[in-house]
N, C-alpha and C positions, 0 to 999 in steps of 0.2 A: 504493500500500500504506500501510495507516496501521502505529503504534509495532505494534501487536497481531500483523498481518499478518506485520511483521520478526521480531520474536520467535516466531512459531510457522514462519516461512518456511525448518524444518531438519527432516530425517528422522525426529530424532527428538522426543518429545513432551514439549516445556520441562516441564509440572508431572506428564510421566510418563501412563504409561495406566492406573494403577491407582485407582480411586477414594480421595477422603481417607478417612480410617479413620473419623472421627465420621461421617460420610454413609455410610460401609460399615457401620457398628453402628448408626444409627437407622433404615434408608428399611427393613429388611428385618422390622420388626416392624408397619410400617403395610400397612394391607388394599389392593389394589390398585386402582389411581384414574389419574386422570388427573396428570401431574406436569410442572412447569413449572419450569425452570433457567434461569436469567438469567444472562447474562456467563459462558455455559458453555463460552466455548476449545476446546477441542481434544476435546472432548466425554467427559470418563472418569469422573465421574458421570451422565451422563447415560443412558452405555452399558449402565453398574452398573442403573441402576433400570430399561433395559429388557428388560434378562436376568433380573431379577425379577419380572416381566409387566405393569408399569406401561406406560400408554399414555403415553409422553415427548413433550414439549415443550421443546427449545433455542433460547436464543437468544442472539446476541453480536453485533458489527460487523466481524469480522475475517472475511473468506470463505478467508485458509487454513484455520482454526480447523474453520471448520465445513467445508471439505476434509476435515480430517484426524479428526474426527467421524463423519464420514460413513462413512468409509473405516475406521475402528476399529468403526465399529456392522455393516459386511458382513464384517469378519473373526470377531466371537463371534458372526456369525446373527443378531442382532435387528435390530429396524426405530424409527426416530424419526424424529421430524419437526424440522426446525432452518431455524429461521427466518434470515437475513441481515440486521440490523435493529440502533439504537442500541434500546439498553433504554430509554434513559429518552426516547425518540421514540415509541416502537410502542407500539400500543393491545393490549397484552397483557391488560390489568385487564379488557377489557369481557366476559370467557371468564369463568367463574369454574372454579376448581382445586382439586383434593383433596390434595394438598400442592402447596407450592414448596421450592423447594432455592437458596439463594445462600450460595456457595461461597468463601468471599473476594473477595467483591465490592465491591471498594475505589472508591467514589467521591468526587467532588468534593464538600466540605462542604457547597457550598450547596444540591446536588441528592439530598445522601443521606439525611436524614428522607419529602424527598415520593415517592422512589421504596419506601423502607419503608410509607409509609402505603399507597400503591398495593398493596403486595403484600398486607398486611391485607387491604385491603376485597374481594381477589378470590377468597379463602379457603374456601368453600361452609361452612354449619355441620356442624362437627365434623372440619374440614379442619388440615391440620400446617405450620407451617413448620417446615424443616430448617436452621440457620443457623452458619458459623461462619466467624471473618475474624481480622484481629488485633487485638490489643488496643494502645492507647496503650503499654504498658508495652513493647512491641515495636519503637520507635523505637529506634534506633542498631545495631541489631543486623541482621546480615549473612546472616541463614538466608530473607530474602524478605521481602514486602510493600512496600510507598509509603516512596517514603523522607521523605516529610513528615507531620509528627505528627498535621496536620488531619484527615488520610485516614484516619486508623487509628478504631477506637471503644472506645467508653469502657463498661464495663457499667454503673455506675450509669445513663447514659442513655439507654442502649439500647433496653432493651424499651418503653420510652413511646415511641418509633419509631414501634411496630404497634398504635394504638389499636385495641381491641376483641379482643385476642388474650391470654387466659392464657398466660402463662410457669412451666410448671411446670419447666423448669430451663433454670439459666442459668450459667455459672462459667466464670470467668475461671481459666487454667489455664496452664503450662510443660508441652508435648510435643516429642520430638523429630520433627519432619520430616523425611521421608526421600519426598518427591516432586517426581521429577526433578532437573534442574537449580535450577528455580525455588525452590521450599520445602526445604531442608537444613542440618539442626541444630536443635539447642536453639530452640525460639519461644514468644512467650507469645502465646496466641488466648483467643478466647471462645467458647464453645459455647452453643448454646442452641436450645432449643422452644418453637416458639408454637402455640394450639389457639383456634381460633375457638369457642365454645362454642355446645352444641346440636346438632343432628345432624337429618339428612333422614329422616323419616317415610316 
């Protein structure tokens, strides 16, 4: 079992089963597509977007996770697909996506620009990112995320991440978290939209 496997290896669902509230307020205004979640855990946005008739794609390294996914996606009725895979191993990019969803997807500094640029370029024109993680400003504080400051990001840097993607918003914000064990209390995140410009004929 890796760290991931122990953390979700409990009945109940560490970051909860209810979708985060910014991916509950943005995936339900985009048109129905093909939708790909990266380092999607226990699967509760994923579920979110196929009870809205998105054809889902997850993926993570933890196979309780995607256990407990699976098993959350046959109790509201719908169907996904969830792959068992390191993100930043599996040839995800070579598909291309009418959104992606990464959900506080904390990685390692040195891995997380080239995993950003990947998601870019697999974007179809006029395709969305859904994005939101923590912000630097979220170091020391006890409501969740990486407990080292590398992990976290920074919005002035951010959206150069996703070369070739308009950001029509992005803000750095103080919300309270209220999911699960994981996410609880006061946090400061960043929310944010990317659009590939142009659109399929």
């Amino acid at each position: 079992m890796n760290r991931w496997d122990e953390r979700y290896d409990h009945e109940r669902y560490f970051y909860g089963r209810a979708p985060n509230a910014f991916v509950a307020d943005r995936l339900p205004g985009l048109p129905r597509g093909r939708g790909l979640f990266l380092a999607e855990g226990e699967g509760r946005n994923a579920v979110f977007a196929a009870g809205l008739g998105h054809d889902v794609v997850a993926g993570d390294s933890s196979a309780v996770g995607r256990r407990k996914a699976l098993q959350l996606a046959g109790e509201r009725g719908v169907r996904l697909t969830y792959h068992l895979a390191d993100v930043l191993l599996h040839r995800w990019d070579r598909e291309v996506w009418d959104h992606v969803v990464l959900c506080f997807a904390h990685l390692p500094p040195a891995d997380m620009a080239g995993l950003h640029g990947r998601v870019a370029t697999c974007l179809r024109p006029g395709g969305t990112l859904v994005f939101t993680s923590f912000s630097k400003a979220q170091f020391g504080r006890k409501s969740g995320g990486p407990p080292d400051r590398d992990w976290l990001h920074d919005l002035d840097t951010l959206p150069g991440q996703f070369p070739g993607l308009e950001v029509p918003h992005a803000v750095e914000r103080e919300v309270d978290l209220d999911e699960g064990v994981g996410h609880h209390g006061p946090s400061m995140v960043i929310e944010m939209l990317g659009v590939r410009p142009g659109a399929d004929v």
